[in-house]
C-alpha positions in Angstrom: -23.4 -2.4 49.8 -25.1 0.8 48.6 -26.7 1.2 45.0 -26.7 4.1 42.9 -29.9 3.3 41.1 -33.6 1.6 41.1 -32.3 -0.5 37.7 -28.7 -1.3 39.9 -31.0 -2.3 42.9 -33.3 -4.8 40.9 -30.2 -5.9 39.1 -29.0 -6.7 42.6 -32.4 -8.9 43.5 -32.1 -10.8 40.4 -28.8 -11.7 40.6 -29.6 -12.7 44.4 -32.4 -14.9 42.9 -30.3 -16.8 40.6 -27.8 -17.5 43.2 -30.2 -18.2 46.5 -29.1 -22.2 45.4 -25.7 -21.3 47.3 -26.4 -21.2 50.4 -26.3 -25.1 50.5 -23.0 -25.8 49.6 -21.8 -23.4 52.6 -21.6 -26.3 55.4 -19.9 -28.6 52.5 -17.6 -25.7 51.4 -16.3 -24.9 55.3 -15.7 -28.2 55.8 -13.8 -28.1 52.9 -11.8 -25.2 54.3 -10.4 -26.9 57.4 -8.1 -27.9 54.8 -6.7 -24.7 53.5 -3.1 -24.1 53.9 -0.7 -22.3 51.5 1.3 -23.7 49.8 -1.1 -27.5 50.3 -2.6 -29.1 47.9 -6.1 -29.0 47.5 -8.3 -31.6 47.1 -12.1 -31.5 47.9 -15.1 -33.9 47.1 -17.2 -33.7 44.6 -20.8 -33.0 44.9 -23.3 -35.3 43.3 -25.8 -32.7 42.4 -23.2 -30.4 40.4 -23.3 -33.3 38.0 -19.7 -33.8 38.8 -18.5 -37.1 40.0 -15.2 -39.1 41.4 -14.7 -40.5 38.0 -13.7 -37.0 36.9 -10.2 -36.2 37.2 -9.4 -33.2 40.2 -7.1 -30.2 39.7 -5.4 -30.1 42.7 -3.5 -26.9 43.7 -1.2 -24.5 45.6 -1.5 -21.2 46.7 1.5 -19.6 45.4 0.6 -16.4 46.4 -1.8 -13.5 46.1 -2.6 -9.7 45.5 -5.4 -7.0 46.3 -9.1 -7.3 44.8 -11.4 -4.4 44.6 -14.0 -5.3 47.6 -16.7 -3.6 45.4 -16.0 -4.9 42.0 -18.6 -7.8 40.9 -15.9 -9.4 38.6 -17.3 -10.9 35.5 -14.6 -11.5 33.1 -10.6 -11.8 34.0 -7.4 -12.1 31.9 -3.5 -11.5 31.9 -1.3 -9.9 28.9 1.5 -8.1 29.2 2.0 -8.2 33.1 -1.1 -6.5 33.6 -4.7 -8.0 34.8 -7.8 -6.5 32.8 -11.0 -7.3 34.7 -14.3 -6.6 33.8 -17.2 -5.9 36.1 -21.0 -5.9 36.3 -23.8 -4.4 37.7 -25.8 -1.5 36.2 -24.1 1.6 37.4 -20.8 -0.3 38.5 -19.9 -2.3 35.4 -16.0 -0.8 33.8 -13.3 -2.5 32.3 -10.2 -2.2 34.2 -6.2 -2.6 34.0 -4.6 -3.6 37.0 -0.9 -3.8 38.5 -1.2 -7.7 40.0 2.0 -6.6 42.2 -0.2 -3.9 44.1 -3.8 -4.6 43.2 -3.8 -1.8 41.8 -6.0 -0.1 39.4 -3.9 2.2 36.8 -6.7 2.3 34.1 -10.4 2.0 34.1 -13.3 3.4 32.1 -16.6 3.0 33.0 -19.4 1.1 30.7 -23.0 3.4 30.5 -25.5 3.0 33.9 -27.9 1.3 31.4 -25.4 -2.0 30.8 -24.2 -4.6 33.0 -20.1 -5.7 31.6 -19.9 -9.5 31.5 -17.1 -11.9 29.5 -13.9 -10.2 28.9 -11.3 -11.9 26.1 -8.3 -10.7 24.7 -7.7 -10.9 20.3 -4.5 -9.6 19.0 -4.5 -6.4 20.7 -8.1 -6.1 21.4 -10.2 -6.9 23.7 -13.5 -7.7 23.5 -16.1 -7.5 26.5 -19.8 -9.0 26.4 -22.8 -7.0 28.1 -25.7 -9.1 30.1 -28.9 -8.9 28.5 -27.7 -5.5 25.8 -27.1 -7.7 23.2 -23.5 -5.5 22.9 -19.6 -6.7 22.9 -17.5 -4.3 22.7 -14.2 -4.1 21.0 -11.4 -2.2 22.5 -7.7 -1.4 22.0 -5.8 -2.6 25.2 -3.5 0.4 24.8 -5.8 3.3 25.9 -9.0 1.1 25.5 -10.4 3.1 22.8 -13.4 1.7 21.1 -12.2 -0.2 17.9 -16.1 -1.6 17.1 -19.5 -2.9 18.6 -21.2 -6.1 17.7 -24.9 -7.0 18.4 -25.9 -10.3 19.2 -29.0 -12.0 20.6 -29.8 -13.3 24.0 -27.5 -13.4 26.8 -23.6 -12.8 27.4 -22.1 -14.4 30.1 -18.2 -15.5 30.0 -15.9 -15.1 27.0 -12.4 -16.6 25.7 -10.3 -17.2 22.8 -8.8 -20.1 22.0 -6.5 -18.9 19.2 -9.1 -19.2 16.4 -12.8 -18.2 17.3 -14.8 -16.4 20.4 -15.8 -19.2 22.7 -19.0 -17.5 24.7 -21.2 -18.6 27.1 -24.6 -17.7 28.2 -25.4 -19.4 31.3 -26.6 -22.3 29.4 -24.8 -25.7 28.9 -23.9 -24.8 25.2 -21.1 -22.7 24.2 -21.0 -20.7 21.0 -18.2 -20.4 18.9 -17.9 -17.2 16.5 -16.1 -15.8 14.3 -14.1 -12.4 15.5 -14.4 -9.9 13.2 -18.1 -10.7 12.1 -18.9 -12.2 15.5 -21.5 -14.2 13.6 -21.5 -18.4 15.5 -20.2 -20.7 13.7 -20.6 -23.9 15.3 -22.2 -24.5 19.2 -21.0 -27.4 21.7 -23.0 -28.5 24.3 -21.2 -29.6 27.0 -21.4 -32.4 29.4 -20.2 -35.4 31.7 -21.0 -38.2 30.5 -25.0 -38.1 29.6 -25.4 -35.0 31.8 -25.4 -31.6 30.5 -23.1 -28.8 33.1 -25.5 -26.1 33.2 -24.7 -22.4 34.0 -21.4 -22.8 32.1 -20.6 -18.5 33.0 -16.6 -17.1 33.1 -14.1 -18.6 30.8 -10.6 -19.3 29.8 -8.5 -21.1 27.1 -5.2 -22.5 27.8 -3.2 -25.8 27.2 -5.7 -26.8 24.6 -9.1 -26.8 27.0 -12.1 -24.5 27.8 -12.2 -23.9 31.4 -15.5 -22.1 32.9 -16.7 -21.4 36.3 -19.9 -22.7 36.9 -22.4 -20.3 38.2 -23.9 -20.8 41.8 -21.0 -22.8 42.4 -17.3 -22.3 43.4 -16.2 -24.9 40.8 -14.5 -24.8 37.6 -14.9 -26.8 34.6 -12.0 -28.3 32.1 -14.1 -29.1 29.0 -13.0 -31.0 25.4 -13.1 -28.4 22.9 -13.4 -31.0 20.3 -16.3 -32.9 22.1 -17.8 -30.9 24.9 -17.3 -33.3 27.7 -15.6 -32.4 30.7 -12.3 -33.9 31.7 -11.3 -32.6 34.8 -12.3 -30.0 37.5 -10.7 -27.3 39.6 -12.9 -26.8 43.2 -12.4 -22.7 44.8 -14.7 -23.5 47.3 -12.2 -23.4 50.2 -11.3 -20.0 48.9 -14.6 -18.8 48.2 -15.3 -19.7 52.2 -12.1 -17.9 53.2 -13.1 -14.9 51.6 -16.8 -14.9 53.2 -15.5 -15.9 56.7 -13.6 -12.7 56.2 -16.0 -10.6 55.0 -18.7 -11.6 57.8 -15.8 -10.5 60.2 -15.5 -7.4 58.5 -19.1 -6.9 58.4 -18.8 -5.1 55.7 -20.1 -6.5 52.7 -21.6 -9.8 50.5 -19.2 -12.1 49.2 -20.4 -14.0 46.0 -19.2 -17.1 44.2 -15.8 -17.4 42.5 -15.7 -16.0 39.3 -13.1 -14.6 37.5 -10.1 -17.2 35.8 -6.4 -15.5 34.2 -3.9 -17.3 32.7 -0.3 -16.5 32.6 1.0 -18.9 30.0 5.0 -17.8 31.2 4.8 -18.8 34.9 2.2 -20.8 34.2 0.1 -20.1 36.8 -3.3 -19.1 37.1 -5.0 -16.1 38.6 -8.8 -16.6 40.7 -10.9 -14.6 41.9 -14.8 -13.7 42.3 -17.4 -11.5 42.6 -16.8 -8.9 45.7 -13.8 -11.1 47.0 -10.8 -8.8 48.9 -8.2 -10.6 46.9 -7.3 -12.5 43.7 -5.0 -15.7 44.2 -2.3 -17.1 42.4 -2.2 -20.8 42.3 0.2 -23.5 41.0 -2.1 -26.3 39.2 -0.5 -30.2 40.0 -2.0 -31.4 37.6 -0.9 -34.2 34.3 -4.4 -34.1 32.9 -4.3 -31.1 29.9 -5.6 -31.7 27.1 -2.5 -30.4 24.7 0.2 -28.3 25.9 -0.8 -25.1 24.5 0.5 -21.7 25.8 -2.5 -19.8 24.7 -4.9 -18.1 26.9 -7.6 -16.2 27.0 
């Protein structure tokens, strides 16, 4: 992969830093793998470490299908409205926020953020959407029509993943708190710290509301969280590894590029099915979720 810039490169390094923990899951994850058939459901153990455990209800799941992924796009934030997919991606020099045909893969409308950010969390408010920035302090508000700038918002410390859940802006910074805040001040009005049991999920990154729960991929990991919005704790999980290892067994045949951890989660509350992906992955799936465990049958997403 080729960078544009010294600031892109070191970008690049750091984000390599943060995630050098991953190459230890990558004998667990191909053995997961072996078991990766669409239209099968997956089920996959957990891993002690993650601060997940067996008492924790899985998500199993089908591969229902799946569509063309930008190879080069670092995927930080991922939703569905109106048929479309909007995606936002990172790295300094490479971060844009993106509408995309999920029939084709492809792209049909895309600006690009400044060289000097790095696009995280990507949520969608009325007819606005509203994208985070890495360490800027920025969020963005756009009109998903032509994605003209509406309004900016400053915040302090980081921005990682970003939802709605009908009410407030549920962000994340990598931490195991989420903050809550209030859309059109973007001021927090109330954090949750999130955990299982006594243990607190850490690196809480990409996330999406729907049928009543936070969901959030957790960073260095190919796993996704169901969290309580009422209490923090986590109810359930979702495990992409075997997908994340498909993707880098193809990509190391390709020889062609890096494949990073799954990140990216869109809900389409009418089929009710829900759209994965991650950083530098080839394609973004659609699975079926077999699962009795929501929280409250809500149609919202975001």
């Amino acid at each position: 992969m080729l960078f544009d810039s010294p600031s892109t490169l070191n970008d690049s390094i750091r984000m390599r830093k943060r995630a050098s923990g991953i190459v230890r899951w990558r004998g667990w994850m191909r053995w997961c793998a072996l078991s990766v058939l669409s239209g099968i459901c997956l089920v996959c153990p957990a891993v002690a470490d993650e601060g997940i455990t067996d008492d924790i209800a899985r998500i199993e799941y089908r591969i229902v299908s799946k569509y063309p992924h930008d190879k080069r796009a670092f995927t930080q934030g991922l939703l569905f409205a109106d048929g479309f997919v909007y995606e936002s991606t990172g790295l300094r020099g490479g971060s844009t926020l993106r509408k995309i045909d999920p029939v084709k893969g492809r792209v049909v409308r895309q600006i690009r953020l400044s060289n000097r950010l790095f696009a995280e969390g990507l949520t969608l408010v009325d007819r606005s959407l509203y994208q985070l920035t890495w360490t800027s302090g920025r969020a963005f508000v756009r009109d998903i029509d032509n994605f003209s700038l509406i309004k900016e918002h400053r915040y302090e410390g980081e921005g990682w993943g970003l939802a709605w859940d009908g009410r407030h802006l549920v962000m994340s910074d990598g931490s195991a708190t989420l903050k809550f805040r209030d859309p059109e001040t973007f001021e927090i009005v109330r954090e949750l710290p999130v955990r299982q049991g006594s243990q607190p999920i850490e690196r809480l990154n990409e996330l999406e509301f729907f049928d009543g729960a936070i969901h959030a991929n957790i960073w260095l990991s190919d796993r996704v969280v169901r969290i309580d919005p009422a209490d923090g704790k986590v109810k359930a999980w979702l495990d992409l590894a075997p997908l994340a290892e498909r993707e880098r067994d193809k990509a190391e045949m390709e020889g062609d590029r890096e494949v990073n951890v799954a990140n990216g989660l869109a809900w389409d509350p009418a089929m009710r099915r829900l759209h994965v992906t991650g950083k530098l992955w080839s394609a973004v799936y659609l699975l079926e979720l077999i699962d009795s465990q929501a929280i409250d049958r809500d149609p919202a997403g975001g």
